[in-house]
N, C-alpha and C positions, 0 to 999 in steps of 0.2 A: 512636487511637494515643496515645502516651505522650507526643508534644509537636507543637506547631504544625508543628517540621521535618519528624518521621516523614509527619505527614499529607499537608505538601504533597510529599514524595518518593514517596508511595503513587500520588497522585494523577497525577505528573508522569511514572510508571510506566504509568499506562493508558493514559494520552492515548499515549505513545510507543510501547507494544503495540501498542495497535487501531491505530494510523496504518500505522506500520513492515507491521505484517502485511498488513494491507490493499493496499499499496504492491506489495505481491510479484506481485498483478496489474495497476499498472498503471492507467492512466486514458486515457478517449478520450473525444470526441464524435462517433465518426465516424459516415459514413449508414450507416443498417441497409440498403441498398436489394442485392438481387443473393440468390444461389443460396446456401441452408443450406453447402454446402462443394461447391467445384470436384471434377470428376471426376479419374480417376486419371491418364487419359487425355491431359489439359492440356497443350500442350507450352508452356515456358518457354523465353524468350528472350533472356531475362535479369535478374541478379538484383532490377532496380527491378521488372519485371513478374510474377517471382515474388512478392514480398514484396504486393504491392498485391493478389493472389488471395488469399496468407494471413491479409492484413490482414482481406479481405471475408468470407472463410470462417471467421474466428475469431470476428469481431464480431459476427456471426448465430450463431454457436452459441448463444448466450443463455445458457451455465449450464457449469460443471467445477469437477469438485475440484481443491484445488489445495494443494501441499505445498512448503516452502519453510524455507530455510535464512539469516537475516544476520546480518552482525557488520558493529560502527564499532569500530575498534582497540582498545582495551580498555577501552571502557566497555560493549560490550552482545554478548553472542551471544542466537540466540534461534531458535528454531524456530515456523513457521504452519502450521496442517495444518486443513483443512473445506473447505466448499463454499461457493462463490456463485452468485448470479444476478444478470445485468444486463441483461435485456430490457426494463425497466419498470420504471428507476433501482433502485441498489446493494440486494441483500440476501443474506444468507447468516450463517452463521459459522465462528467458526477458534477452535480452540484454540492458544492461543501460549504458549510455553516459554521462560522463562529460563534458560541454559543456561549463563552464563559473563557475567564482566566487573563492573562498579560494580554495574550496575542488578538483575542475579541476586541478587549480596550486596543491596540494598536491599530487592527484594522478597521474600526471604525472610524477612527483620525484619517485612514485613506481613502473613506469617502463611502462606506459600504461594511457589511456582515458577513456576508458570500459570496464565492467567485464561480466560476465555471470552471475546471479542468476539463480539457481535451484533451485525448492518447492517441498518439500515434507510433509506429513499432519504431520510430527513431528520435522521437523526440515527442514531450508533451507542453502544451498552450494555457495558459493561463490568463483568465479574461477578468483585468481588471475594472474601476470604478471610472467613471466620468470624468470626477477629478483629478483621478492619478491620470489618465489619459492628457488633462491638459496642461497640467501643472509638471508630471514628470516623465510620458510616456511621448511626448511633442506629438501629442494629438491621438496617440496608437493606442487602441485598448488591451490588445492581446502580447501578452510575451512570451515568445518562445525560449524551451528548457532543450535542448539539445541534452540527451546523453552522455554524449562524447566530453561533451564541454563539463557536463555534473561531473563523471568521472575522473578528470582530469582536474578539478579545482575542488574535489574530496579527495585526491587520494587513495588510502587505500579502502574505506567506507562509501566512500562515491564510486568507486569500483565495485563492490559489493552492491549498491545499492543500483548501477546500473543494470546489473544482474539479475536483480530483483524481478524490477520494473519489467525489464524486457519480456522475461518469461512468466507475467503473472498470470495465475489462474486461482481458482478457487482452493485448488484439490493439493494445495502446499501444506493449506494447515494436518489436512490427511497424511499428507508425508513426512511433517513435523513430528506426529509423533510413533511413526513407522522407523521413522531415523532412530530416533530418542530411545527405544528398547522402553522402555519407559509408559506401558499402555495398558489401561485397565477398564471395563464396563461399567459402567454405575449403573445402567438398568435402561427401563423403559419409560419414554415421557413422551408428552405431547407440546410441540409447538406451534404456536398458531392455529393449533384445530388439527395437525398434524402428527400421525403417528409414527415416533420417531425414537431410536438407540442411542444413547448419549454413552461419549467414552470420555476417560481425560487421560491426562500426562503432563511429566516435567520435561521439560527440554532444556539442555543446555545450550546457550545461544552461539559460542564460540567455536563449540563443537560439532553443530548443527553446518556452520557455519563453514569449515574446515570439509565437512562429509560434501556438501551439497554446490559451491560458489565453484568458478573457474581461477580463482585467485592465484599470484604465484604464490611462492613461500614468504617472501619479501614482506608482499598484502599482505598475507595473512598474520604474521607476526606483526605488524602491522594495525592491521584491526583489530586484534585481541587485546592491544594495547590501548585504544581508543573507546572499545567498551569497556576495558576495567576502568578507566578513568571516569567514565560516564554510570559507572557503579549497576552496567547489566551486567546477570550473571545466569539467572535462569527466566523461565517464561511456560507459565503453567497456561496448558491449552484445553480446552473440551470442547468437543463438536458434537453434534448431533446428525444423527444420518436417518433419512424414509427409506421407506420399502422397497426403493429402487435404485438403493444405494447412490442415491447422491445427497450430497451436502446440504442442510440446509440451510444451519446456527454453525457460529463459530466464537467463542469468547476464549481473550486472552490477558495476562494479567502477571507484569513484571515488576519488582522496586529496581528505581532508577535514583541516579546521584537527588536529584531536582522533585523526586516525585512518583508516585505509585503510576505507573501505565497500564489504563485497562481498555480493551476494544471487544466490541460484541458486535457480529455482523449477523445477516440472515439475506441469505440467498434464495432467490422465486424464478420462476420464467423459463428456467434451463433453455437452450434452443432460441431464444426471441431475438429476432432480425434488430442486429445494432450498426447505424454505420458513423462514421466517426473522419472529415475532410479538413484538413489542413486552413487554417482562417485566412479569407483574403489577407494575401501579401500587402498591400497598400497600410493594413488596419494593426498591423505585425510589427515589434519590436526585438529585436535578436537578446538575449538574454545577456551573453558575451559584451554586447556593445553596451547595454543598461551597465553594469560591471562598471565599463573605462570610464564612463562620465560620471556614477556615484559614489566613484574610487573607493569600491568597496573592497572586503577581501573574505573567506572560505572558513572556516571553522572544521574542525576535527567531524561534525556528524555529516558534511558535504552538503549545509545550508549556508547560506548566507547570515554574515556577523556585522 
């Protein structure tokens, strides 16, 4: 790029891409153990024991496409659209799309609208623009996000958030609000053509947060501290479940210090062969090294500032 700022504004664009996108499904640990998907047949008894078949029968699907729409008030709109897999920790990819707010207008200074995320269960790739390649990636299109490294230069939010990542699946928003006590039917609807049981609920995010993360005490007081600053506090969710109890809308929708945050996802494909390889090393830039040369530094949400 043309100065130390563009670069770490390119940079503080991927990180917040591959995160935000990746997000749209969600994170779990939950047991793999039980039936690839409940029969049709299933009667429900109510909405905790629906949710907890969808739960099981999403988190065994192992793999979907998955397409998705967020915006934070007016700094980002953006669109996710690929595949994942998570039977055998996080992989896939998404094209994401800048489509509106600061961060569009930013990344198109770096040369480009949309990047490629690629997942791997230890780190994720970020495939920049031509021009950040020659101007500040010395030639390299792709940067690698290590984990270890996100976590360690967030704190205790990059700790959390590699948590996230590692274990994401669809069937979290399913356990959001299983956690949440917090669960009610709104009825019957159809999406997409599809006949489908829509529930909602509030979730507390810190307590959500607290039930579900491997955090010490430390983190966790910690991150409680860093979302109040950042003015989340709850995070109302509805999802939609078919007949075969898996997922297959999800929208969510929190006020943030900066702006209302809302995401809507719609999951297809359950099952569809995704495979997801590390980008030539030649073509690779370490994310860590991008860092020392943009002397950039880490911000409270475990993006780049």
């Amino acid at each position: 790029m043309k100065s130390t700022t563009a670069r770490r504004a390119t940079l503080s664009i991927a990180v917040v891409a591959a995160l935000t996108g990746v997000a749209a499904c969600g994170s779990s640990d939950s047991d793999k153990g039980g039936d690839k998907a409940a029969g049709k047949s299933e009667i429900h008894v109510s909405p905790i024991a629906a949710l907890r078949s969808a739960e099981k029968s999403t988190a065994n699907a192992d793999s979907a496409k998955v397409r998705s729409t967020t915006s934070v008030g007016d700094t980002m709109s953006m669109t996710a659209n690929g595949a994942l897999t998570w039977g055998n920790g996080l992989k896939g990819n998404l094209t994401i799309t800048y489509t509106g707010g600061q961060l569009a207008e930013m990344m198109k200074k770096a040369g480009t609208s949309s990047m490629e995320a690629r997942y791997l269960p230890d780190a994720y790739y970020a495939h920049m623009s031509d021009a950040y390649a020659q101007q500040a990636g010395g030639g390299k299109h792709w940067i690698k996000y290590s984990y270890d490294d996100l976590a360690k230069l967030g704190g205790a939010s990059g700790s959390y958030m590699k948590d996230q990542i590692q274990n994401a699946t669809p069937n979290q928003s399913v356990k959001m609000l299983l956690a949440s006590g917090d669960v009610k039917k709104v009825g019957e609807e159809k999406v997409s053509g599809v006949a489908t049981t829509h529930y909602s609920g509030t979730v507390n995010v810190a307590e959500l947060a607290d039930k579900t993360s491997n955090l010490s005490a430390e983190q966790m007081s910690a991150l409680k501290k860093q979302l109040s600053q950042a003015g989340v506090t709850t995070d109302t969710v509805d999802i939609w479940i078919n007949d075969q109890n898996l997922l297959v809308k999800k929208s969510e929708k929190a006020a943030m210090a900066n702006g209302t945050m809302t995401n809507t996802t719609f999951y297809t494909d359950y099952g569809v062969k995704v495979t997801a390889e590390a980008p030539p090393a030649g073509d690779t830039k370490d994310f860590a090294d991008l860092l020392k040369s943009a002397g950039t530094a880490t911000g409270g949400t475990g993006t780049v500032s």
